[in-house]
VEXSEDREN-253434 format. One record per residue: residue in one letter; x, y, z of N, C-alpha, C in turn. Coordinates in steps of 0.02 Angstrom, whole numbers, plus 50000, padded with zeros to 5 digits. Atoms other than C-alpha are relative to their C-alpha. Last residue first. Layout:
AXYZXYZXYZ
...
***
This chain:
X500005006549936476135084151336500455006950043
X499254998449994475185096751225500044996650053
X499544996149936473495092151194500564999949983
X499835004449954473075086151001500355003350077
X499065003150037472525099450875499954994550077
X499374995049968470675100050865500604997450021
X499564992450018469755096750712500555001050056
X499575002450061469285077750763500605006249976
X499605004049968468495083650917500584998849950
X499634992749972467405096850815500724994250029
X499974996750066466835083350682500745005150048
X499225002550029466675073050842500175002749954
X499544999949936465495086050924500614996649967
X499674993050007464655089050749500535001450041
X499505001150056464065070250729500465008349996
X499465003150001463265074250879500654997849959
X499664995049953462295088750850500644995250020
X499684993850023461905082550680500245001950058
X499525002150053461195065750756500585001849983
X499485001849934460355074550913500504996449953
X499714994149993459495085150742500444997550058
X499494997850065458975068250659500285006850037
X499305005250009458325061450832500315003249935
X499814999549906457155079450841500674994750002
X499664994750034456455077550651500585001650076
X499455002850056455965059650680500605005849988
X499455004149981455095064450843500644998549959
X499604998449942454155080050794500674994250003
X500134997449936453625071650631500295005650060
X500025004049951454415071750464499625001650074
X500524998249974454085078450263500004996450100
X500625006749993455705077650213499375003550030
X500385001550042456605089750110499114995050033
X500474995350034457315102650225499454996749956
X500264994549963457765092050378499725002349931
X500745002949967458385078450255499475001350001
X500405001750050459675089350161499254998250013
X500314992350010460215095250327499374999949956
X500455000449958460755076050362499365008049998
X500615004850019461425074250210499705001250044
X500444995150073462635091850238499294995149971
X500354993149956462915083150424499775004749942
X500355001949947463565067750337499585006250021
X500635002050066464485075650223499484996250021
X500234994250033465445084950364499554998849971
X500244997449947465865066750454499195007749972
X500525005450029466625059450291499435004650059
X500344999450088467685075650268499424995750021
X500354992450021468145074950462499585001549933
X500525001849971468255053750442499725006850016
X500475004350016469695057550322499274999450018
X500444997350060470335071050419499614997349954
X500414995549965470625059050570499925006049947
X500605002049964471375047650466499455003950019
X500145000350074472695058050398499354997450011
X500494995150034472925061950559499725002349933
X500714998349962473085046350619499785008849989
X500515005950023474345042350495499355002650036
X500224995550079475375059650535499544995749971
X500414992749982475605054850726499785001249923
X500475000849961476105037550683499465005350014
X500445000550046477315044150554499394997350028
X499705006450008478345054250669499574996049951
X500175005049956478095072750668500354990549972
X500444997649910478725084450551499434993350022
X500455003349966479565078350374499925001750080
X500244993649980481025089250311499344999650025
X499454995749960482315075250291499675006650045
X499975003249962481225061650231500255005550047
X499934998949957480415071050096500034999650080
X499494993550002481445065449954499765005550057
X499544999849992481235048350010500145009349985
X499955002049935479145049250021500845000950010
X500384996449962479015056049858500215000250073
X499514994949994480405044649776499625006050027
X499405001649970479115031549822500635005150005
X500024998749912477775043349783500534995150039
X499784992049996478505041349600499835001150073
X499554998850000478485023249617500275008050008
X499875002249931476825020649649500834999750001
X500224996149915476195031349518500544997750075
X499754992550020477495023949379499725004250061
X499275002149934476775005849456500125007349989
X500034999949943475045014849399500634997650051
X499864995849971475495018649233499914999450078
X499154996749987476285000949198499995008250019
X500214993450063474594993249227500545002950018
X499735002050043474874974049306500195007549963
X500134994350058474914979249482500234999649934
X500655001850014475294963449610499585004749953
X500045007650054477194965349586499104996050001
X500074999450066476914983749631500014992249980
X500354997150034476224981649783499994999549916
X500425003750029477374966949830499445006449968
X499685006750044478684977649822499724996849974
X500044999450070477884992949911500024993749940
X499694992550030477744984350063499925001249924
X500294993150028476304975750146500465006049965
X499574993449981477084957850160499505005949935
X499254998350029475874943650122500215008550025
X499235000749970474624934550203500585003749969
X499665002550031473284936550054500524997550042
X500245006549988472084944650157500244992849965
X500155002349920473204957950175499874992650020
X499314998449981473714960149991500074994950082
X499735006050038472164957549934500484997750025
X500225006749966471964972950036499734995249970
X499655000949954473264982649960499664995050081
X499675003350015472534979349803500445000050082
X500185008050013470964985849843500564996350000
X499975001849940472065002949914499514992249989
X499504999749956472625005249731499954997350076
X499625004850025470995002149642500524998750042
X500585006749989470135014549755500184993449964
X499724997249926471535029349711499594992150034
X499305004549978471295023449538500284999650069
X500115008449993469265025549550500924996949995
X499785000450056469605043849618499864992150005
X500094998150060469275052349765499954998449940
X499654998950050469375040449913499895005249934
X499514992049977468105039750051500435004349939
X500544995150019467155025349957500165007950008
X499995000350070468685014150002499865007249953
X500495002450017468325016550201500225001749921
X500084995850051469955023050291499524996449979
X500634994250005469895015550455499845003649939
X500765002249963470284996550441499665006350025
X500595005950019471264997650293499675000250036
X500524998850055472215011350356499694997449974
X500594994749961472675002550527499805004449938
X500614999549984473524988450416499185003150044
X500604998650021474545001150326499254994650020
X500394995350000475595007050455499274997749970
X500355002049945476744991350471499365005050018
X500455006150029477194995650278499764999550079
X499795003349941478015013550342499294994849995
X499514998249941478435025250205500014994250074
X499355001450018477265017850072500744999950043
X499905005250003475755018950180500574994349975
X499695003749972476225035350203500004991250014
X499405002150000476305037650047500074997450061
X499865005750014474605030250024500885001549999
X500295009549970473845039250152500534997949950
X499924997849930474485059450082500134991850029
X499265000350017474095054849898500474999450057
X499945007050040472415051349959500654999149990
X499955004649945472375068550065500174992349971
X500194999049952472885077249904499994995950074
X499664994049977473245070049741499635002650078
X499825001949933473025052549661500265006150029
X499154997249969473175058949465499564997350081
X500364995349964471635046049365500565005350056
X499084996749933472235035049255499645006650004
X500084993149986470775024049200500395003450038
X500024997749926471345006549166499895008649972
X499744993250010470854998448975500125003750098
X500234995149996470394980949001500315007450013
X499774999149959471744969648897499405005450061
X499574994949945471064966248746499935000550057
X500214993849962470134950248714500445005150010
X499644997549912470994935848625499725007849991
X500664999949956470014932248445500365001050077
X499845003249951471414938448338499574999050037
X499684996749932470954943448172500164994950074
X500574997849952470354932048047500525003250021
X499865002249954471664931147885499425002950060
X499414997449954470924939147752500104994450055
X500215003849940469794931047582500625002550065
X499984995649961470054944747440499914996150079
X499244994850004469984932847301500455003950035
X499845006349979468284921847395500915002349960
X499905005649936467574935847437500424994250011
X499694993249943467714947047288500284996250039
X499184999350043467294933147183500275002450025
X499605006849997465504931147287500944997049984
X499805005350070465124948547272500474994250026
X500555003549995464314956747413500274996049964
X500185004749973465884967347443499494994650001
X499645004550026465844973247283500234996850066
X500235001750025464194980547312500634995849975
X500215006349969464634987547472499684993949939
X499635003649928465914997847400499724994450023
X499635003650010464835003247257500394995250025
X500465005450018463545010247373500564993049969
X500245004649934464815018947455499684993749975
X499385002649990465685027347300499934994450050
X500055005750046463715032147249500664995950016
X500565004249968463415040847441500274992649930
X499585003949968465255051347395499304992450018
X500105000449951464655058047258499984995150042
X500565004249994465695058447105499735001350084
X500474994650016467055071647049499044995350001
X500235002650024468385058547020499235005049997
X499794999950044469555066647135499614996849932
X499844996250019468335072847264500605001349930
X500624997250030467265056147287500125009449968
X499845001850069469255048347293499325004949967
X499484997850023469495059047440499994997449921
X500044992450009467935057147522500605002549950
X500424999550058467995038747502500075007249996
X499745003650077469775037347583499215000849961
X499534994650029469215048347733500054999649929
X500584991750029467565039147758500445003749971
X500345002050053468535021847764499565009249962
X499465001950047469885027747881499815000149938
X499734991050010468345036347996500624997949954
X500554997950034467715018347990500145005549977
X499974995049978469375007148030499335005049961
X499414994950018468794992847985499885005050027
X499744997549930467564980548056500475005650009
X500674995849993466714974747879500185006550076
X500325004949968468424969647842499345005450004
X500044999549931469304980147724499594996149999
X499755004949965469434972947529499994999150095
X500755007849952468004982247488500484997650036
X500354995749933469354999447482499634995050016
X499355002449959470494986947345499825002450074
X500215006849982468664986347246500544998150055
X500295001649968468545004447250500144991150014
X499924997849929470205009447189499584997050057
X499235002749975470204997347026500155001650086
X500365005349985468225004147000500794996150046
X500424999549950468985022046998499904993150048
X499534998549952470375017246895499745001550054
X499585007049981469395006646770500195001750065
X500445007149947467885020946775500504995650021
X500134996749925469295035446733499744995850041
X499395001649954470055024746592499665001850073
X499815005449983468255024846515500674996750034
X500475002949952467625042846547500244992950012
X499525009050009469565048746465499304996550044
X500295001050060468605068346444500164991649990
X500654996750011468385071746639499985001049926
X500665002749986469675061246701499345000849996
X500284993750001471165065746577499114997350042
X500494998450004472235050646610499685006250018
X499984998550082474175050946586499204998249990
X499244995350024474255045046790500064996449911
X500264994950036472655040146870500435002849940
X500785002750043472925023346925499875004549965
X499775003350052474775028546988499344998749957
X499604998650052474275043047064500184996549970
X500524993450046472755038047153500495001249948
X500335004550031473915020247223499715006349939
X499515004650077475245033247278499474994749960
X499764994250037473745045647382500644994549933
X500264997050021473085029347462500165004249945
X500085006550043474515022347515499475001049958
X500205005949946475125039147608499704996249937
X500724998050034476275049747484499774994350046
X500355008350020478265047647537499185001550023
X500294998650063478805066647542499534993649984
X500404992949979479695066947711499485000649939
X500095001449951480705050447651499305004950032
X500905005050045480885055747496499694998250042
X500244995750052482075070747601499464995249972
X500384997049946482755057847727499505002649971
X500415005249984483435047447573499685004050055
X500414996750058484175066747511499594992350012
X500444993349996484835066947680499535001249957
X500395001049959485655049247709499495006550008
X499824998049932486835050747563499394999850045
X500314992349958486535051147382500135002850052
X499944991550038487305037547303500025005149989
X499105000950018487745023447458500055006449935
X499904998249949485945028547503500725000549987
X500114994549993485175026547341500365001350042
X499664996750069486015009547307500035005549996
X499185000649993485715002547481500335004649969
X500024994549954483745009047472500894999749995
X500245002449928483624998447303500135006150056
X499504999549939483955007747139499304997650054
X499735003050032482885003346937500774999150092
X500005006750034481915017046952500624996650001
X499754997350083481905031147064500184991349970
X499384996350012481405023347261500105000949925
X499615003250046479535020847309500595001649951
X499574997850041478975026947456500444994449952
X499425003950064477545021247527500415004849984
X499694996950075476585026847674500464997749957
X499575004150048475515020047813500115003349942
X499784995850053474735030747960500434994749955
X499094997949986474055018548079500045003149927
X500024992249972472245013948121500895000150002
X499394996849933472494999148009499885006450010
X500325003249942470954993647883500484999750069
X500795000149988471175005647740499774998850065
X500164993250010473255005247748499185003750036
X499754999649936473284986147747500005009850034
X500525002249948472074985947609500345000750079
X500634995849987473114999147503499514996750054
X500294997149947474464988647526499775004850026
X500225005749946474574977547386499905002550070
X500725000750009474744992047267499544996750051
X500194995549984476484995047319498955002050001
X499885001249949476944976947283499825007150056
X500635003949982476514978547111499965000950066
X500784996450004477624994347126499494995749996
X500184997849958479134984647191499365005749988
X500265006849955478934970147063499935005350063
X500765001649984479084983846932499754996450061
X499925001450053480694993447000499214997149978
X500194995950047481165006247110499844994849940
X499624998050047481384996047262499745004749927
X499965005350052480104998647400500335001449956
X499644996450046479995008947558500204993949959
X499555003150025478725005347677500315000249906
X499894999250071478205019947788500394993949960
X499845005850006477385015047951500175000749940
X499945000250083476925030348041500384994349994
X500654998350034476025029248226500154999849945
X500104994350027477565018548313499275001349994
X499444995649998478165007448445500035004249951
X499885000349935476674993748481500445006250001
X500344995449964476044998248303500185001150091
X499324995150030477684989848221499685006050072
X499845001649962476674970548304500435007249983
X500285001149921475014972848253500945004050032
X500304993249983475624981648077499895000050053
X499354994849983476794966648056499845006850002
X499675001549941475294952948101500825005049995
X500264996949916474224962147966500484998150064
X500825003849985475444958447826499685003850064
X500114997249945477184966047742499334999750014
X500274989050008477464954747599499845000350060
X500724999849992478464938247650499995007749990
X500075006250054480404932047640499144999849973
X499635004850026480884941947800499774993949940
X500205007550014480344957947805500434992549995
X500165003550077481444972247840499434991350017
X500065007549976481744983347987499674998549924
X500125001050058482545003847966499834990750029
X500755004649962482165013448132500014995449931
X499805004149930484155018348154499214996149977
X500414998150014484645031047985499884992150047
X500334995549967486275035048019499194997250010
X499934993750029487185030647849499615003750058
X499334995650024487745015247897500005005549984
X499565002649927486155008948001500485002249974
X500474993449941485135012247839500405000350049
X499794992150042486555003247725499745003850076
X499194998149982486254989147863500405006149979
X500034996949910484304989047849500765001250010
X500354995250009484674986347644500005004850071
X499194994150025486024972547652499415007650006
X499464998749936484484963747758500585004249980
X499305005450018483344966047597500305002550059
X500265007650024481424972147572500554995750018
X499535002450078481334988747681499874993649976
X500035009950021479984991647822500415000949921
X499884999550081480385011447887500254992549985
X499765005650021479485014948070500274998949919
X499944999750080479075031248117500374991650018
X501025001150018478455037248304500064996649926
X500214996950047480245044748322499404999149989
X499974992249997480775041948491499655003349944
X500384997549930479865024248502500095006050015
X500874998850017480655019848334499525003050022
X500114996450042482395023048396499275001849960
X499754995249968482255011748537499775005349948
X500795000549944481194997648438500245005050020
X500474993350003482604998248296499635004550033
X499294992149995484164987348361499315001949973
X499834998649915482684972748418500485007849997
X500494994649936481794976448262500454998950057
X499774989949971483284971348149499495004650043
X499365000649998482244956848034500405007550019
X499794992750047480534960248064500684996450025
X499364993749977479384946648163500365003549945
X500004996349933477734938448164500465003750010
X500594992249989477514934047987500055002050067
X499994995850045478934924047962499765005950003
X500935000950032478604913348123500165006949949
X500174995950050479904908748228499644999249951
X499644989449992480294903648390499965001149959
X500294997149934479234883948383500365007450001
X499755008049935479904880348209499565005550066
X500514997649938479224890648020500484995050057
X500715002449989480744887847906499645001750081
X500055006349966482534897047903499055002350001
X500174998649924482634910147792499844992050026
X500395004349964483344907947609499705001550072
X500085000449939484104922547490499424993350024
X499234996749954484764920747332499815002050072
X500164990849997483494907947275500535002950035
X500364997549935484504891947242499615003749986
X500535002750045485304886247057499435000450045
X500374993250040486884894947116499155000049975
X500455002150057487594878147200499645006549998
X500775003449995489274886747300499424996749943
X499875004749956490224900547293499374996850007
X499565007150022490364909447124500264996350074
X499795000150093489304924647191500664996750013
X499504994950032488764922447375500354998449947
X499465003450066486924918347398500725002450020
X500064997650081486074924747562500414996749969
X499255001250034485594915247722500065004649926
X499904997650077484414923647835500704998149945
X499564998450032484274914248010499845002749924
X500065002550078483174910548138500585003649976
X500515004750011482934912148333499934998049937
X500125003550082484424921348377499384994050001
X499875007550017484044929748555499874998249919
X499385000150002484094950348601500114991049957
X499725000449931482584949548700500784998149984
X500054992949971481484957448552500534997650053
X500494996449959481944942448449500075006250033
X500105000049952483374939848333499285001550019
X500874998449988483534935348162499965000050069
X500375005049943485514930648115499275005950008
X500174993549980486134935947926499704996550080
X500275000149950487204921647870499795006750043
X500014993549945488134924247712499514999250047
X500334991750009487884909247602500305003850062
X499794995050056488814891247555499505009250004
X499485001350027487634880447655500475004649933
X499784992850012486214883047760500744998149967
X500564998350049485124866947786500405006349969
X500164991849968486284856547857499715004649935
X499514996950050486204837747809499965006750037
X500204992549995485304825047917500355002749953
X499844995149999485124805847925499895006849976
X499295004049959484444790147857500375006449994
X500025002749920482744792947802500414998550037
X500095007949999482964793847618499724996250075
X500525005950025482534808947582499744994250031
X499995003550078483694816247717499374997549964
X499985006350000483004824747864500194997949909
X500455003250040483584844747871500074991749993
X499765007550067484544854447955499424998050005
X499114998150028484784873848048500204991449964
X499954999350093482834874648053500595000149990
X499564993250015482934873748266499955005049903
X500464995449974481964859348262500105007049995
X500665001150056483004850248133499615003750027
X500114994650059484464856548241499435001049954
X500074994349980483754846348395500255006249946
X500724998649993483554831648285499635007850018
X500254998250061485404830748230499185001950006
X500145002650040485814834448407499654999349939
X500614997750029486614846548506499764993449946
X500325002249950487894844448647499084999549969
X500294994549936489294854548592499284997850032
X499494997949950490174838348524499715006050026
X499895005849944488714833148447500575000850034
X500794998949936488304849448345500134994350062
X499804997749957490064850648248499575000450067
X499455003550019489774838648087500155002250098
X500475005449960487864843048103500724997950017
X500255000049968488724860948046499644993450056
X499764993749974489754858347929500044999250084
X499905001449947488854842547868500415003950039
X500505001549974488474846647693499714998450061
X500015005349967489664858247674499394998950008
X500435003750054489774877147563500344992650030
X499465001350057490514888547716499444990649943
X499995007649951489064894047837500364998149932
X499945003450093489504913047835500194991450001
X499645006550026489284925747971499984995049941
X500165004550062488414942948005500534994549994
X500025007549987488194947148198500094997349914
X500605004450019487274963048142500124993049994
X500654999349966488464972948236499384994850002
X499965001749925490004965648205499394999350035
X500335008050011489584964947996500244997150090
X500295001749995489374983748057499674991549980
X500544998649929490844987948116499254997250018
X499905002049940491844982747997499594998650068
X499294999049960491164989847852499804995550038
X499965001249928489644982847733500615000550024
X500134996849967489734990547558499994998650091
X500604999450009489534976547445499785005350047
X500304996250089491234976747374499265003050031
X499764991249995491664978047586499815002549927
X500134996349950490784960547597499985006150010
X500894997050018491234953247459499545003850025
X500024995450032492974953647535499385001349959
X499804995849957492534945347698499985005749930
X500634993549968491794935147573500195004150026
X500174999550093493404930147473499285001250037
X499744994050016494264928447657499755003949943
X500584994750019493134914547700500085006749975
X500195002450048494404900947680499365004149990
X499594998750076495694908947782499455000149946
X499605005150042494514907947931500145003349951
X499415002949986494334920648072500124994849953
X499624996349975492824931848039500654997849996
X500014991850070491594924647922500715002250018
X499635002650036492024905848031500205006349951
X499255002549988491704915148207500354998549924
X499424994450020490214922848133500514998150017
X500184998950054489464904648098500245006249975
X499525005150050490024895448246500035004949919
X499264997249996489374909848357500314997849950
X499834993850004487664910248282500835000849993
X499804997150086487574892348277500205005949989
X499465002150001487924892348481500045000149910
X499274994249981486624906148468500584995250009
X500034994650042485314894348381500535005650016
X499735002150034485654878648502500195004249940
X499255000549981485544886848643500184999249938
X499674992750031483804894748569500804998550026
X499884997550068483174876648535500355005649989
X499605003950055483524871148700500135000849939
X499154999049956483014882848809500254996849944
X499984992150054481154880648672500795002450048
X500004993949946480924863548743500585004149960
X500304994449994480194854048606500025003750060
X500324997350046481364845648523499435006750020
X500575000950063481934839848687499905003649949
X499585004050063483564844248798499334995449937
X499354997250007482304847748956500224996749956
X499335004649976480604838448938500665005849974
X499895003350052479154852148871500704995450047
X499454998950034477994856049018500624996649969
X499194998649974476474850249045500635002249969
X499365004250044475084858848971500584997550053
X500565005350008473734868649065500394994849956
X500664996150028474774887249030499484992949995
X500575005050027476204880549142499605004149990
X500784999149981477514893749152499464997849971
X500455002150027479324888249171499315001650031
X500605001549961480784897749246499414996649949
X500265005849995482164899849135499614995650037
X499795003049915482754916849212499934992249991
X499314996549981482514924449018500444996350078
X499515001650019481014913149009500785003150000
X499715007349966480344920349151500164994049966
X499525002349934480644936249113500074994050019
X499364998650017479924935448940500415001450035
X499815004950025478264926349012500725001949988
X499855004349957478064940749142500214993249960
X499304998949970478264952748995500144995250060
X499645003350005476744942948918500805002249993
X499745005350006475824944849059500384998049971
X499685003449969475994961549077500094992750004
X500334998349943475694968048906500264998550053
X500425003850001476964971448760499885000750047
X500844997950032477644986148688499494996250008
X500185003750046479374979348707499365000549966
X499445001750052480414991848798499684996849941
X499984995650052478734998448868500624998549962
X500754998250023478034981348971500265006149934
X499955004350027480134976348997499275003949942
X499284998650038480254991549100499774996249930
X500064996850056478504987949164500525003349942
X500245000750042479084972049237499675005349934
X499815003950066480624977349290499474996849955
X499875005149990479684990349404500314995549933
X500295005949984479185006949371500424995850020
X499605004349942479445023849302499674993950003
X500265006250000478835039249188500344994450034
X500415002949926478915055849219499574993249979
X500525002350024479805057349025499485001250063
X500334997050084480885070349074499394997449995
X500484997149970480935060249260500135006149941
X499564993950069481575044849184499595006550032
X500344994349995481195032749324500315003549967
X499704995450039481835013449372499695005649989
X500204996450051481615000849491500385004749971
X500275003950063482144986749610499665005349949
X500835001450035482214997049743499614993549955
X500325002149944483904992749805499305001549999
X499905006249995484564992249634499614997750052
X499835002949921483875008549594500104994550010
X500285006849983483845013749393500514997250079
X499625003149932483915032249352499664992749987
X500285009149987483355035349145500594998650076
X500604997849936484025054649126499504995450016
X500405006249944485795051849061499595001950032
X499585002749950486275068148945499574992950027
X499314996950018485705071948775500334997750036
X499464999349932484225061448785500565002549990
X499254998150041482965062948614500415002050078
X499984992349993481395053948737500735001149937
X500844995750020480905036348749499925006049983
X500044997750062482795029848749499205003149972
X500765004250027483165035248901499805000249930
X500554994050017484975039548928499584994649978
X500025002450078485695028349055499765004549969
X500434995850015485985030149279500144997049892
X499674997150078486385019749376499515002949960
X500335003450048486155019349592500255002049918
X500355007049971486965020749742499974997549918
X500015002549947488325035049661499584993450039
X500124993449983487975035649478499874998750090
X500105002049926488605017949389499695008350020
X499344998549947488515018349214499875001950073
X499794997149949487425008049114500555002750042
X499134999649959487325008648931500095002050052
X499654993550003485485001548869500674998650041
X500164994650059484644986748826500395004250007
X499995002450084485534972248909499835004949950
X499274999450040485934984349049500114996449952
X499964992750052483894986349090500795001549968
X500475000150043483714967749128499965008749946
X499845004350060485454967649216499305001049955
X499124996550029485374981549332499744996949947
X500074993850048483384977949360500535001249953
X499684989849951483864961649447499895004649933
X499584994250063482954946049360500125005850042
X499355003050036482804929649471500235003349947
X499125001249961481884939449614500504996149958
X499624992549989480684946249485500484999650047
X499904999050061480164928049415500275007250012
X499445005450009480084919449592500305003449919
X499564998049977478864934949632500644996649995
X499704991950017477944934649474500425000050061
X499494997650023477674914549524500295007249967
X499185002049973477014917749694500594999749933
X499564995149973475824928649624500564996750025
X499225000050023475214918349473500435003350049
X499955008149994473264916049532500674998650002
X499765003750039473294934749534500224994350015
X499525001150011472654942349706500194993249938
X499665005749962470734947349712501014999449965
X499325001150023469674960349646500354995450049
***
């Protein structure tokens, strides 16, 4: 193991984000003597039990006993790894990180600072006009027909790009933006003709699309009745650009991810007025598609922050085709997926604004996994044991949507779902198989059923968390307690000594560390540790070491070397149990057997030396 090619910049990227601020964008800090304190949202928090140290640089929920550094902060807010929380700090700090590319020219098309200035100065322009002009007053009131209060066309940032062709391009060059740089952005468009721009959003309600880090990166425009050309679709989204990507994100995950992460449940709606009902009536993990059915890249990205993934579809036909469609996502995701599909003819808004947030909780609790709703609809007003020819359609209907998995699928997913149909259908489960692979073989299949590849990038290697307890735990606080300490443990403690392969990870890194030139304190420890349980280790013996500063005996010199000096007792002992071993097994001379016993006698003297307490001065 060796020191990350990137260490200088993780440290230019963690000295230009302070904890305060990275964890006070998400949550509500309040001060608590040194340090602040928040409730965590990983847990149901009644009171504030998320500390965050300024002069550490960390944080620690000790409900959860979990902790770290801003990068793992970031690592579980977002569900992503360490590198690419080190990318979302150091854009956040605007630091640049060459991946073999140079980097994009400042104020260009393609530097991504640029595009997202330009997307939150739209933002503002756009709720500013909902909010404060005369001439929007006739939404404002469409607004409350349609159920959205106060509060929440605050929340969700909603605004309204008044029906102009130039609105917007009209106002971009005086803040510093150009017609090009909107085009990148998706907020305009090149004329036919070649001679200028127009704005792409005109006459609708402006829903904004954030990322996980809080930033507008796209937009949702909707219709509004008798404003405007009508002859549209009623909702638009801004086009693919460098920050957004249809299929990669959820409209309303950044307000969900918290709530999601307590509950384990995710709930994919079809319409932004829809996530907002949810959000008005209570109901926090609600995220919607934007303009696309729910795909593999929104199971990758829900799975970071739940295990159930229920998506809830209108009551009508287009939302039961649409219920069918993800039986394959279902099959070939290790993740619980369930449908609910709402009473005919009502969206979630409609129900929710009808019923109330309890009796939607209630279908909610009841919603049939994808599987189980497909069985019932295929089966439903067939008698399957006198109807032989409906029964085959509905059978064959099931199996061919089960080929659709990859050959790679979930296997125990696949066994469940045949077992289940080989018990409703009253067939054995070997012929349900055969079938299976028989409509995989099929050319039509293949080329109807064709998936997106997966991701060829490697996971991450998995770390083995192992607890660090005892003498081990002992060394590395004090190595924590007093950094000038730890290059005399490096040079007597021996690796191999160690208990545990994290305990042996841990002190590798600290010599990396060494031979690296760099400061031995915690700090850099953790900023050279990508695995967020192990900062959590090395943080908790940080508050280890502080809480017992007060009731600590001897100095830490004296307590190193005897940490030491038990160390080399243990190693010493096992020594003298191999050496025994020897004696009984080997076959050896006088002589051989004779030096192996001045060995043992010696290795016994320092064994003894080692044991005894230190004169008295």
């Amino acid at each position: 193991m060796s020191l990350p090619a990137d260490f200088d910049v993780r440290e230019r990227v963690r000295e230009a984000n302070d904890i305060v601020d990275v964890v006070g964008a998400s949550l509500e800090l309040r001060r608590q003597g040194s340090s602040f304190v928040a409730r965590c949202p990983w847990h149901d928090d009644k009171k504030p039990s998320l500390s965050v140290n300024p002069v550490r640089q960390s944080w620690k929920c000790w409900p959860c006993d979990i902790g770290g550094d801003v990068f793992s902060f970031v690592m579980r807010r977002d569900g992503v790894s360490f590198p690419e929380a080190l990318k979302i700090l150091a854009d956040r700090a605007g630091i640049e990180i060459q991946r073999g590319s140079a980097p994009a020219e400042k104020g260009s098309v393609d530097d991504k600072a640029t595009l997202l200035s330009a997307l939150k100065w739209a933002e503002e322009r756009f709720f500013n006009y909902l909010a404060k002009s005369p001439a929007a007053a006739v939404v404002r009131d469409y607004l409350q027909e349609r159920g959205i209060d106060e509060e929440n066309r605050i929340r969700f940032r909603i605004g309204f790009a008044p029906d102009q062709w130039d609105w917007l391009l009209g106002a971009a060059l005086d803040a510093g933006f150009s017609p090009q740089i909107l085009q990148a952005a998706g907020l305009a468009l090149a004329r036919n003709s070649g001679s200028g721009h127009y704005d792409f959003f005109r006459g609708r309600l402006m829903f904004p699309i954030y990322d996980l880090q809080d930033r507008p990166i796209a937009f949702g425009g909707r219709h509004v009745p008798m404003i405007g050309d009508q002859s549209g679709g009623k909702y638009v989204n801004t086009s693919e650009t460098k920050l957004f990507s249809k299929s990669q994100h959820l409209y309303a995950l950044n307000m969900a991810r918290q709530a999601m992460q307590r509950q384990r449940q995710a709930l994919v709606m079809e319409g932004y007025t829809d996530v907002i009902a949810a959000r008005q009536h209570g109901i926090e993990t609600a995220v919607a598609c934007l303009g696309v059915a729910v795909g593999d890249s929104h199971v990758r990205l829900l799975k970071r922050f739940v295990d159930q993934i229920v998506l809830v579809l209108d009551g009508d036909a287009a939302g039961q085709r649409r219920a069918d469609e993800v039986l394959e996502l279902f099959v070939s995701a290790d993740v619980d997926m369930r449908v609910l599909t709402l009473p005919q003819g009502q969206d979630p808004a409609d129900f929710l604004n009808t019923h109330g947030a309890d009796a939607f909780r209630e279908l909610i609790a009841q919603a049939p996994d994808a599987i189980e709703h497909k069985l019932n609809r295929s089966t439903a007003g067939i008698d399957l044991v006198r109807d032989t020819h409906a029964a085959s359609a509905a059978l064959d209907s099931m199996l061919r949507l089960v080929a659709k998995s990859p050959q790679n699928a979930n296997n125990l997913r696949i066994e469940q779902t045949v077992m289940r149909l080989s018990r409703t259908f009253g067939l054995p489960a070997d012929t349900l198989k055969n079938r299976i692979t028989e409509h995989r073989n099929d050319p039509r299949q293949n080329r109807e059923f064709k998936r997106q590849p997966e991701p060829t990038t490697a996971p991450p290697p998995q770390v083995r968390h192992q607890p660090i307890t005892g003498i081990d735990r002992e060394l590395f606080e004090l190595m924590i307690e007093r950094a000038d300490l730890v290059p005399q443990a490096l040079e007597s403690v021996e690796p191999r000594w160690l208990a545990t392969d994290t305990a042996r990870a841990l002190m590798t890194i600290y010599e990396d560390l060494e031979l690296g030139g760099h400061e031995l304190d915690v700090q850099n420890v953790l900023l050279a540790v990508e695995d967020a349980h192990l900062k959590s280790v090395l943080v908790n013996f940080q508050q280890s070491v502080d809480d017992k500063a007060a009731t600590v005996n001897g100095p830490p010199e004296v307590r190193m070397q005897a940490v030491i000096d038990r160390f080399r007792g243990t190693e010493l002992e096992e020594q003298r149990r191999r050496t025994l071993r020897d004696l009984e097994s080997s076959q050896l001379d006088d002589d051989e057997e004779m030096e192996l016993l001045k060995q043992m006698f010696a290795q016994e003297r320092t064994r003894q030396g080692l044991l005894a307490p230190p004169p008295s001065e």
